[in-house]
C-alpha positions in Angstrom: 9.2 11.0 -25.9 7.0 14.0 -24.0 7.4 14.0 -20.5 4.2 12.3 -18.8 4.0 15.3 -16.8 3.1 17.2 -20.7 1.4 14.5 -22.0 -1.8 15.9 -24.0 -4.1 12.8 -24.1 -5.4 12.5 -20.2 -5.9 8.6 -20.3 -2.6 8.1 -21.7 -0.9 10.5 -19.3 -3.0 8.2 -16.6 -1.6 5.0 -17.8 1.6 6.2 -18.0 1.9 6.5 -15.0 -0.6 4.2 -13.1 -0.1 1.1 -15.5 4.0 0.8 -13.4 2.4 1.2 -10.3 0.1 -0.9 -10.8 2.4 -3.6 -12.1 4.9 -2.9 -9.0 2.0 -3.9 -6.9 1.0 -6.7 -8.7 4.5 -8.0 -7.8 4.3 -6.8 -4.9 0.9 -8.6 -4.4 2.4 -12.1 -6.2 5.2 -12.2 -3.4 2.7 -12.0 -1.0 0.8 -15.1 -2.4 4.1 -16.9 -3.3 4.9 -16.8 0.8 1.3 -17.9 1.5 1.6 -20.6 -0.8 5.4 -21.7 0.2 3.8 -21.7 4.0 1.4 -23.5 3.6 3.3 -26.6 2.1 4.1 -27.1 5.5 -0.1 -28.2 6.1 0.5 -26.6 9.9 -2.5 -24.1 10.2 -0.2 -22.1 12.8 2.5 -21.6 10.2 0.0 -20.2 7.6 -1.9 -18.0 10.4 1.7 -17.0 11.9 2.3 -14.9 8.6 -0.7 -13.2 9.0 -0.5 -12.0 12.0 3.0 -10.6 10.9 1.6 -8.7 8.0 0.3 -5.9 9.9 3.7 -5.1 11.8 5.3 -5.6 8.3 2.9 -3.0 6.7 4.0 -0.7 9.8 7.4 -0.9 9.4 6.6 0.2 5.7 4.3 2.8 6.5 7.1 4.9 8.3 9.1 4.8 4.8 5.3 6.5 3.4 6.1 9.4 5.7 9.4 10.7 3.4 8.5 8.7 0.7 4.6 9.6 -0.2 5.5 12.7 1.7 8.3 13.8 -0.3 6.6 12.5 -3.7 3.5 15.0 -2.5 5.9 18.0 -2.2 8.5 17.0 -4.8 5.8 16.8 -7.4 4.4 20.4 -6.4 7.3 22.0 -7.1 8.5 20.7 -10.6 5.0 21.9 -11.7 5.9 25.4 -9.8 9.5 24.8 -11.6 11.7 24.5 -8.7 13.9 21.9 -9.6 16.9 23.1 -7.0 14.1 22.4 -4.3 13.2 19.1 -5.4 16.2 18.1 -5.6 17.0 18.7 -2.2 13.6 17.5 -0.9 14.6 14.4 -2.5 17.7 14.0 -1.0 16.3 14.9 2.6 13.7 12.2 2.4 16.9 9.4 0.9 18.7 9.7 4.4 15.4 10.1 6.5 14.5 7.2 5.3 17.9 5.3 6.6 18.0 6.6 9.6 14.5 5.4 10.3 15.2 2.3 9.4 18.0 2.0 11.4 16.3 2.8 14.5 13.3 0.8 13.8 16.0 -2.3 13.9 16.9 -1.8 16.9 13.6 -1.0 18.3 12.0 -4.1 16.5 14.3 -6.9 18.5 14.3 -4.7 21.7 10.3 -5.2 22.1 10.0 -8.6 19.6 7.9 -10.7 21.9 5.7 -7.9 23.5 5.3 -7.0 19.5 4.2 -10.6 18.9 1.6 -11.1 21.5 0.2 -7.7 20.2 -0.4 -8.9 16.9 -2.7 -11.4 18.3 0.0 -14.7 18.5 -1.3 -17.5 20.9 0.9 -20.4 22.5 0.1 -22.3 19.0 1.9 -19.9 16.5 3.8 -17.5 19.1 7.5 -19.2 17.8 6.3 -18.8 14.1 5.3 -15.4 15.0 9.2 -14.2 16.3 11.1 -16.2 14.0 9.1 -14.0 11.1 9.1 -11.0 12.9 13.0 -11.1 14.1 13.9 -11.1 10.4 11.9 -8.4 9.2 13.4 -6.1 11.8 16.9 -7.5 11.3 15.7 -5.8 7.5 14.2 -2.7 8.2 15.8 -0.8 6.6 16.2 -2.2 3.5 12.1 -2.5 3.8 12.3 1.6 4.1 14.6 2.4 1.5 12.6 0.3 -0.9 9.4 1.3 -0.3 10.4 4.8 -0.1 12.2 5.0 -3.5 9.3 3.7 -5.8 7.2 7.2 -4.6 10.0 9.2 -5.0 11.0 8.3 -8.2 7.6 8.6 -10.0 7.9 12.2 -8.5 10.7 13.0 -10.6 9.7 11.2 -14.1 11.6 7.9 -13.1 8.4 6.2 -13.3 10.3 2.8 -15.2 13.1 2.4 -12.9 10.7 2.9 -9.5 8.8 -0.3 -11.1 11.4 -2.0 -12.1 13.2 -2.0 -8.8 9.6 -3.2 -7.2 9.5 -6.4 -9.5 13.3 -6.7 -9.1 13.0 -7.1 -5.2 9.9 -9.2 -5.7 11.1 -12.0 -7.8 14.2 -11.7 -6.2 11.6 -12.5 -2.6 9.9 -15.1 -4.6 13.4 -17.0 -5.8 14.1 -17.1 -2.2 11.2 -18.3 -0.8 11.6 -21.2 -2.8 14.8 -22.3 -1.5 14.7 -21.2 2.2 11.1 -22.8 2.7 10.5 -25.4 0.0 14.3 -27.0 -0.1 15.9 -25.7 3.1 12.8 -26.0 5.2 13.0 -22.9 7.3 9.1 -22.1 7.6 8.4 -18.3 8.7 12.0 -17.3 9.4 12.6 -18.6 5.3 10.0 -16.4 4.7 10.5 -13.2 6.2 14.8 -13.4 5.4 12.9 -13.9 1.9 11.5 -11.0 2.1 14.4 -9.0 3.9 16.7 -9.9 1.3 14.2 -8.8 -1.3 13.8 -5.5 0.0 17.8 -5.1 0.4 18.0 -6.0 -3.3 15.9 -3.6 -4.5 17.2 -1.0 -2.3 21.1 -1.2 -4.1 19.1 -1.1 -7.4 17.7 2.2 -6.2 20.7 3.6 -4.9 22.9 2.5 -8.1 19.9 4.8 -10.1 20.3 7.7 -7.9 24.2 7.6 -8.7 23.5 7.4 -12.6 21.6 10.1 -12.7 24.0 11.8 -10.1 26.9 11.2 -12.4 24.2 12.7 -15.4 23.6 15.9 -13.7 20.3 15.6 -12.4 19.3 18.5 -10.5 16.8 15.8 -9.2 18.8 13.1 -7.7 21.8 14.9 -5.1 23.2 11.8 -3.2 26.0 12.8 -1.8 25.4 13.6 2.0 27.0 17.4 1.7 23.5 17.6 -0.2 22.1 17.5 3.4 20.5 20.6 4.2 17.4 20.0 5.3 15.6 23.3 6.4 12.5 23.5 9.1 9.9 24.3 5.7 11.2 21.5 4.3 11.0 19.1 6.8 7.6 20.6 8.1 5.8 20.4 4.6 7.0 16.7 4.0 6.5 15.0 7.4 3.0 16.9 7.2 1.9 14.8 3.8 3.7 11.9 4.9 2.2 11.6 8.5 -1.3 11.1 6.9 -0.1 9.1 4.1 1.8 6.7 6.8 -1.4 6.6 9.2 -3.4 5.3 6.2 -0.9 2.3 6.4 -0.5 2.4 10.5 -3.9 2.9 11.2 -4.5 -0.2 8.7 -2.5 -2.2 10.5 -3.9 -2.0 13.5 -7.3 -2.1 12.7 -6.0 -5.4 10.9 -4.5 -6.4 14.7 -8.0 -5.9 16.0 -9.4 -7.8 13.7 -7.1 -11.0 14.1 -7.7 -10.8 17.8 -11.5 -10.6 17.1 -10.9 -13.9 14.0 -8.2 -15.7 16.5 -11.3 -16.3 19.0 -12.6 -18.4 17.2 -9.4 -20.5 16.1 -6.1 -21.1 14.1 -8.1 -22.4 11.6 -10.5 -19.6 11.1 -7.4 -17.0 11.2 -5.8 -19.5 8.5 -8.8 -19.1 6.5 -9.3 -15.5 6.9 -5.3 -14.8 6.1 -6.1 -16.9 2.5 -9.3 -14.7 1.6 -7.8 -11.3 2.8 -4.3 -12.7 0.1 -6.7 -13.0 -2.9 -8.7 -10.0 -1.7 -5.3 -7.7 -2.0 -5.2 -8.6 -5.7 -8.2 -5.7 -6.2 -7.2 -3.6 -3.0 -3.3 -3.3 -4.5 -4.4 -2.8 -8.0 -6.8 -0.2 -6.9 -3.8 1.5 -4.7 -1.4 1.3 -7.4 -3.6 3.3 -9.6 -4.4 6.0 -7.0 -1.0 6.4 -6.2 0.4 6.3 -9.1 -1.4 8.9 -10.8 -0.5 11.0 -7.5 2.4 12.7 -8.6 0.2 13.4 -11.9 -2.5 15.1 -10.0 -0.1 17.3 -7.5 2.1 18.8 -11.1 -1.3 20.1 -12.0 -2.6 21.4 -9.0 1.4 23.1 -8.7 1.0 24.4 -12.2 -2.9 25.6 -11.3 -4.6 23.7 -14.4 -7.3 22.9 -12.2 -9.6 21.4 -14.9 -6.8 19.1 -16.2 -6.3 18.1 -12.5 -9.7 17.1 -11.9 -10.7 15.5 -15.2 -7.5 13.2 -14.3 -9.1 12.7 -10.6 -12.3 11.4 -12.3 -11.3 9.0 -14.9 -9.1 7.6 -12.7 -11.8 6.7 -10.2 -14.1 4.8 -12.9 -11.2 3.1 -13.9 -10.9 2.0 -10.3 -14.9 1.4 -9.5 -14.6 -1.0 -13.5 -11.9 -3.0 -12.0 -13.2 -3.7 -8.4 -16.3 -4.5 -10.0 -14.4 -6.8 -12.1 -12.9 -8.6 -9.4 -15.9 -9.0 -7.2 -17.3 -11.2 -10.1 -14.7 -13.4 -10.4 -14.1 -14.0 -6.5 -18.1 -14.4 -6.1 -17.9 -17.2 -8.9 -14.5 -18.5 -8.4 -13.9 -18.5 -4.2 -13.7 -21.8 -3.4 -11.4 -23.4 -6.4 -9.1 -20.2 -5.4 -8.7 -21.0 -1.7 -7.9 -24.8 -3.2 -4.9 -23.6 -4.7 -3.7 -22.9 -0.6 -5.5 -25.2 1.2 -6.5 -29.4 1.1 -9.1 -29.9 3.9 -12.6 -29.4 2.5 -14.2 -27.3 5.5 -11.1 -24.5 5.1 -11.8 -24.2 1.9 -15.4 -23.8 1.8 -14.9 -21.0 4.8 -12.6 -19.6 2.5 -14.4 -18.9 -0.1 -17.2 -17.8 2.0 -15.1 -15.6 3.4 -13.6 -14.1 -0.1 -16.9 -13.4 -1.8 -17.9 -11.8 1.3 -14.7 -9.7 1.6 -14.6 -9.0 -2.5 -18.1 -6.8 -2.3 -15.5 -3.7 -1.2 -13.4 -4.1 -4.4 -15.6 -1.5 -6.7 -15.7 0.9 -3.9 -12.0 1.1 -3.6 -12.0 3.0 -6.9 -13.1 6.1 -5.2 -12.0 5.6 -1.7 -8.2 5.5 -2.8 -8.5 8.2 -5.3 -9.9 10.3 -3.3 -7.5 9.8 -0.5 -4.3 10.3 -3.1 -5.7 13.5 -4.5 -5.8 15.0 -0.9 -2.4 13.8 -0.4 -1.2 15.3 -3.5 -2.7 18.7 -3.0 -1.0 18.6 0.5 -4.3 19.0 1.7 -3.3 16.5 5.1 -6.3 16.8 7.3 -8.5 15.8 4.6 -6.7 13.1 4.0 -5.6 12.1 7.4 -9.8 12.7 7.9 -10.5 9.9 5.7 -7.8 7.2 7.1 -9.3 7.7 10.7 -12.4 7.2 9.7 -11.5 4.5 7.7 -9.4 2.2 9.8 -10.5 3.4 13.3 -13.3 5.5 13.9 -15.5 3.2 11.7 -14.0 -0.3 10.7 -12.9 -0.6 15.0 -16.8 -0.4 16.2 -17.8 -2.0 12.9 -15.8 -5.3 13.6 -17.0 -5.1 17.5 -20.4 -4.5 16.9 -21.0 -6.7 14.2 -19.4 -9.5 15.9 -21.8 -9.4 18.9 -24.5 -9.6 16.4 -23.1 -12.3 13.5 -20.1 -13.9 15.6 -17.0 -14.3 12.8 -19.4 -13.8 9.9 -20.5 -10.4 11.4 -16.4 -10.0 11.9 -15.5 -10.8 8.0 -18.3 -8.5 6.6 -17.0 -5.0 9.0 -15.1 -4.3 5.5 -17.9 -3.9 3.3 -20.0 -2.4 5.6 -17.4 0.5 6.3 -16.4 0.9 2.7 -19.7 1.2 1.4 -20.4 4.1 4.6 -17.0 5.7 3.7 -17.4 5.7 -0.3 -20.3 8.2 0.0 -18.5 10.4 2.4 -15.3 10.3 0.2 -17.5 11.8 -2.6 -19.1 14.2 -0.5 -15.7 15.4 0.6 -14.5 15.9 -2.8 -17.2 17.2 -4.0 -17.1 20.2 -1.3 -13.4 21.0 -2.0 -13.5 20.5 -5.7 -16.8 23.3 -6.1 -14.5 25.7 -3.5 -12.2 26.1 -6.4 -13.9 25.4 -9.6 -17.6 24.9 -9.3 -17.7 23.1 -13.3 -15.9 20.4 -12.0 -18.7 18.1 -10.2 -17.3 14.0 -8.8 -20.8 12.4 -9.3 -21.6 13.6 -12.6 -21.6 9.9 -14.0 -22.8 10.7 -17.7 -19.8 12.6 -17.7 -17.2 9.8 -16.1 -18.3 7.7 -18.9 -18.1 9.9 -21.8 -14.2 10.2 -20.4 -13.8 6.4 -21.4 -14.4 7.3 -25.5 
C-alpha cells in the first residue's frame, strides 16, 4: 500500500489520515458522554455539574502532553518530508520521556494544590467533595493521561496512523467498561469516574509503549525507545517546545476561558451549570470531529510544506476546511431540531431539559465555523509558524471569548453567557481567513482561501 504521505489522489490522502483521527475523537468524545450519562444516574445535579467543572483541569493536564506531542508531530513531520529520518527518530524519542517526566511532576503538583485547584474551577459548598474526589484521581493518573495523549500525535507523524487510533479507542472503551462498574454497580460517583478515566489512559499508554518496542525490535529508524537514545540537543528541544507551546495554549487557554465561564454559569445555579455541562457534551460531538480532522491532516500538510510542494499543501488545507464547514453545518441542523429529546437522554425534570436544549441549539450555531477556525490553526502549527498560531488561540479563548462572556452577560444575564461562543467564532472565522489568506499569497499568490467556486469543484 503507498505511503499516505505519497498518496496521489488529495481526498484520499485526507481521509487517510483524518478519517482515524477523527474516529479516536469520536471515542474520545463517547467516553465523555458515557461519564455524563453514568453521573447522572445518580439524579444529584452537583454530581453531574462536579464533572464539569473538572473537565477544564482535565483538558490542562492534557494540554501539557500537546507541548511534545503536537510539538514533536509538527517537527517530526517536517523532517521525513526533508528526509531526515535519524532526526525524527530522535525527536521522537526526546518528546517519549518529556512526556513522563511531565507527568510525573504534574502528579505531585496536582494533590499538593487539590483544593486551591477545585475552588478555581468554580466548585461551591454544593459540589466542592465531588469536585476533589474527581480531581484527586486524575492527578493520581497524570501521567498515563500524558503519555496517551501524546502518542496518538506522534505516531500519525511517522505513518502509524492505525495503531495511534487504535490505542485511542482501546483506552476509551476500556474508560467506558469501567465506568460502568465503578459508578453504575460499585456506586463510587465522581471518584468512579475519574479512576475510569485514569485507568483508561494507563491502558492505552502500555498499548503505545508495547508499539514503540515492535517497531524497535523491527528497526525503525523512527521509534528509538531505549533511554541511551536520549540526546536531546538545545535545536531540538527549542524547535519542539516552540510548536508545542502554542499547540498546548490552544488547550490551556481553553480551559480557562471554560473556568470563567463556569464561574460566570455557576451564578446562577447547580442546575444551570448541570444544564450547560449536558449542551457543551453534545456540542463536542461537532467541536471533536472538526479537531480530529484538522489535526489529523496536520502531519499531511507539514511533509508537504518540508518537501516544498506548496500547491499540494494548500489544495490539502482547502478541502479540508469545506469538509469541516459541511459537517458543522450538518450538526447544527440536527441539534436545532433535535435539542430537547437529546438533553432527555441525560436528564428527567422537564425545566433542565427544555434549558438544555435551549442552550444546545444556541451553542451548535459555532459548529460550521469550526471547519476553518481549526484548520487554519493546525496548518500554522504544522508549518512551525508558532506566533500565528499562538495569535489565533489568544484571540480565541482570551482576548475575545473572556470580554465576550463578561460583556454579554451584563447585557443577556446566562443567555448573553451561553451565546459568547458563537459570537466569538463567527468574529474569529473571518480573521482566521484573513490570516491565511496573507501568508498563503507571501509564498504562492495562485493559491487564494476564499475562492469558494474553487473549494467546491475539490469535492468532484
Amino acid at each position: 500500500m503507498v505511503s499516505v504521505f505519497e498518496e496521489k489522489n488529495i481526498s484520499k490522502a485526507i481521509m487517510r489520515v483524518g478519517l482515524p483521527a477523527m474516529l479516536g475523537q469520536l471515542t474520545t468524545l463517547i467516553y465523555n458522554i458515557a461519564d455524563t450519562f453514568f453521573v447522572s444516574l445518580t439524579k444529584e445535579p452537583a454530581t453531574i455539574a462536579a464533572v464539569t467543572l473538572c473537565g477544564p483541569i482535565l483538558l490542562i493536564v492534557m494540554s501539557i502532553a500537546c507541548i511534545f506531542g503536537m510539538g514533536g508531530s509538527s517537527v517530526i513531520a517536517r523532517l521525513l518530508g526533508e528526509e531526515k529520518k535519524e532526526k525524527a527518530g530522535a525527536t521522537m524519542n526526546f518528546c517519549v520521556y518529556a512526556m513522563a517526566i511531565a507527568g510525573m511532576v504534574t502528579l505531585v503538583l496536582g494533590l499538593v494544590f487539590l483544593h486551591p485547584l477545585a475552588k478555581i474551577s468554580g466548585a461551591d459548598a454544593d459540589n466542592m467533595a465531588y469536585t476533589c474526589d474527581y480531581l484527586k484521581w486524575i492527578f493520581l493518573g497524570s501521567p498515563f493521561v500524558m503519555l496517551a495523549n501524546g502518542f496518538v500525535h506522534l505516531f500519525r507523524s511517522i505513518g502509524l496512523i492505525k495503531e495511534g487510533t487504535l490505542g485511542l479507542i482501546l483506552g476509551n472503551a476500556m474508560n467506558m467498561v469501567l465506568d460502568y462498574v465503578f459508578i453504575a454497580i460499585l456506586d463510587w460517583g465522581t471518584a468512579g469516574a475519574a479512576l475510569a478515566t485514569s485507568l483508561g489512559f494507563a491502558c492505552a499508554s502500555v498499548y503505545y509503549v508495547v508499539c514503540m518496542i515492535r517497531e524497535s525490535c523491527r528497526e525503525n529508524q523512527l521509534t528509538p525507545l531505549a533511554p541511551r537514545n536520549f540526546l536531546p540537543n538545545t535545536a531540538m528541544i527549542r524547535n519542539v517546545v516552540s510548536i508545542g507551546i502554542p499547540g498546548a495554549l490552544i488547550t490551556v487557554l481553553m480551559s480557562i476561558s471554560n473556568i470563567v465561564l463556569n464561574n460566570y454559569i455557576s451564578i446562577y445555579g447547580s442546575n444551570a451549570v448541570a444544564s450547560y455541562g449536558i449542551a457543551y457534551k453534545l456540542d463536542m460531538i461537532p467541536i471533536l470531529l472538526s479537531v480530529g480532522l484538522s489535526q489529523g491532516v496536520a502531519p499531511l500538510v507539514g511533509y508537504y510544506y518540508g518537501g516544498n510542494k506548496k500547491k499540494r499543501m494548500s489544495d490539502t488545507v482547502k478541502r479540508t476546511a469545506l469538509y469541516g464547514i459541511l459537517m458543522g453545518m450538518a450538526f447544527t441542523a440536527v441539534f436545532v431540531l433535535l435539542g430537547k429529546p437529546l438533553a432527555a437522554i441525560f436528564l428527567q425534570d422537564d425545566i433542565l431539559i427544555g434549558q438544555t436544549g435551549y442552550f444546545l441549539k444556541i451553542l451548535s450555531l459555532s459548529a460550521p465555523l469550526l471547519g476553518i477556525i481549526n484548520m487554519i490553526t493546525s496548518y500554522f502549527q504544522a508549518l512551525g509558524k508558532a506566533f500565528k498560531s499562538l495569535t489565533i488561540t489568544i484571540l480565541r479563548n482570551a482576548a475575545l471569548f473572556i470580554p465576550g462572556v463578561i460583556l454579554l452577560n451584563s447585557f443577556w444575564n446566562l443567555n448573553g453567557v451561553i451565546a459568547a461562543q458563537p459570537v466569538v467564532e463567527s468574529i474569529l472565522a473571518i480573521i482566521c481567513i484573513v490570516m491565511y489568506h496573507k501568508d498563503i499569497h507571501s509564498n504562492n499568490s495562485s493559491c487564494s482561501f476564499i475562492n469558494i467556486a474553487q473549494l467546491f469543484r475539490f469535492i468532484k
